[in-house]
C-alpha positions in Angstrom: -35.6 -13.2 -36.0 -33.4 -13.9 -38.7 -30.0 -10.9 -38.7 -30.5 -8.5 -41.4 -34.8 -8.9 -42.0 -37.4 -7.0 -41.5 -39.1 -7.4 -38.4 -42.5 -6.2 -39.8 -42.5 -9.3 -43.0 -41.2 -11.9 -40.4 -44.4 -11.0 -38.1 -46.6 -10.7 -40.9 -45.2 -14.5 -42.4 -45.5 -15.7 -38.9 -49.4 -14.1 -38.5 -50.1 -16.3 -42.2 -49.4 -19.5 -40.9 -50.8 -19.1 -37.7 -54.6 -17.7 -39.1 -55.4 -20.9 -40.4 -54.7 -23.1 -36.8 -56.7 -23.6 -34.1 -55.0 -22.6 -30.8 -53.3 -25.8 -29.9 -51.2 -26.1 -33.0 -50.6 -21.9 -32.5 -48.9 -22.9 -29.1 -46.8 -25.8 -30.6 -45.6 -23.9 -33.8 -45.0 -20.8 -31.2 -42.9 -23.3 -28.6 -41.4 -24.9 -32.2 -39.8 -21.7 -33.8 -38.5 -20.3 -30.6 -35.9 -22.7 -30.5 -33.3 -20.3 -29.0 -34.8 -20.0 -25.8 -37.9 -19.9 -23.6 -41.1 -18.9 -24.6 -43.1 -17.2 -21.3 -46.6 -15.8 -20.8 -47.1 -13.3 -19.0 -50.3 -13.2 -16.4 -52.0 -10.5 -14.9 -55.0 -13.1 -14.3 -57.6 -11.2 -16.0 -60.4 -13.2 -17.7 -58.7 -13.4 -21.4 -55.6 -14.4 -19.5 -57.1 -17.2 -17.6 -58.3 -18.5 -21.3 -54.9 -18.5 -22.4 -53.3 -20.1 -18.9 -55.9 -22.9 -19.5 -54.7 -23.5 -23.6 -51.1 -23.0 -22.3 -51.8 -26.1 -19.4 -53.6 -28.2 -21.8 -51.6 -28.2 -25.2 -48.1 -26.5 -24.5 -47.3 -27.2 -20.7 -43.5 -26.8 -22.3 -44.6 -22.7 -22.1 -43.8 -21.0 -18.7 -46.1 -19.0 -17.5 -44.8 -15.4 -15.0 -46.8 -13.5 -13.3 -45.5 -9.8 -11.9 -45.9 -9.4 -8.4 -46.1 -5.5 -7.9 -46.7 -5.8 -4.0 -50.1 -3.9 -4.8 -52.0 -6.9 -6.0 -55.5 -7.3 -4.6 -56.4 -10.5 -2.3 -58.8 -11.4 -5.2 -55.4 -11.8 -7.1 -54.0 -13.5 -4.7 -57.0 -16.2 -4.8 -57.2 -16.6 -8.3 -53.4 -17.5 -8.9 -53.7 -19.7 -6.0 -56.7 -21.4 -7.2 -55.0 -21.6 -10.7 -52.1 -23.1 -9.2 -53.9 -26.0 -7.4 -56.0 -26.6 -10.1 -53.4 -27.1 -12.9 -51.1 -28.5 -10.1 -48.3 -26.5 -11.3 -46.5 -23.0 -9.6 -46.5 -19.6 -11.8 -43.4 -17.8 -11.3 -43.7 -14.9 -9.7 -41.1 -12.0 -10.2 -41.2 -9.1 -8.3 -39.8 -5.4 -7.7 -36.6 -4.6 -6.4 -37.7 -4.0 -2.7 -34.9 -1.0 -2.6 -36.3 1.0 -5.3 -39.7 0.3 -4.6 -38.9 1.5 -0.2 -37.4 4.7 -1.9 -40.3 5.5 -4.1 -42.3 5.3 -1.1 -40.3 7.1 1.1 -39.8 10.2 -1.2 -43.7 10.2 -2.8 -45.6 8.5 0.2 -47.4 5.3 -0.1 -49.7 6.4 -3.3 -47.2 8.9 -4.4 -48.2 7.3 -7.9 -51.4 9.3 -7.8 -49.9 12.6 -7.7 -48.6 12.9 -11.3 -48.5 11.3 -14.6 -44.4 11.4 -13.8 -44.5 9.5 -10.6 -47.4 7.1 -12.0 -44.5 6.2 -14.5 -41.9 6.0 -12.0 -43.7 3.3 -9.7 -44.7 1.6 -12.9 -41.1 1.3 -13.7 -40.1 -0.2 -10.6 -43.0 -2.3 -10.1 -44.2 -3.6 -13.3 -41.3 -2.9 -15.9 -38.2 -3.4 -14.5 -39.3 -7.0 -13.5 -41.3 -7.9 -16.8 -37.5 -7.0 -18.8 -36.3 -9.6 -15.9 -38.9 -11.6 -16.3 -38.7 -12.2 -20.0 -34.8 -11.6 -20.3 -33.8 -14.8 -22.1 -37.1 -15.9 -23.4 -37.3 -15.5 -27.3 -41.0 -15.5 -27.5 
């Protein structure tokens, strides 16, 4: 973002010159104007974002693609990032929790403490999911 602008006009200039691209020009203008640092994806490995891994591979292999490890991740997970992995022949970073805070969330609320209010279903969220996405993405600019 430019100092002084409106955040609102720059995403609505940016959202003009993408409409009119197909996808692989999209990744290279995105890869193009974030000159200042990395540009990351972040994948859950959800159907749309297995769409997006496989654009990312083909047309802007420059893009890094994260995933968030939140220790809770079912072996289905686990699978399809390895199956993406060997089929692209490239890692996806994993960043994960700070075991400390995640041990003492456990050891004060119990295993699936996160079930017993809305307050400690933020809590473990915090520690598990948002704590390392602000890590994750820390010096990417898009």
């Amino acid at each position: 973002m430019i100092a002084g602008s409106d955040p609102i006009s720059e995403v609505e200039s940016l959202a003009a010159q993408l409409a009119p691209l197909p996808l692989p020009q999209r990744l290279q203008l995105a890869v193009s104007i974030a000159c200042t640092g990395a540009v990351r994806f972040t994948t859950s490995f959800g159907l749309e974002d297995q769409v997006i891994t496989h654009a990312i591979m083909l047309n802007a292999p420059e893009i890094e693609i994260v995933t968030i490890d939140t220790g809770r991740l079912f072996p289905e997970t686990h699978d399809v990032w390895a199956e993406t992995e060997a089929h692209y022949a490239r890692r996806i970073r994993a960043v994960s929790s700070d075991g400390q805070k995640v041990e003492g969330f456990v050891a004060q609320n119990g295993i699936n403490g996160f079930r017993d209010s809305i307050e400690n279903r933020l809590a473990c969220c915090g520690i598990r999911k948002g704590e390392p996405l602000r890590r994750a993405l820390a010096d990417a600019s898009a």
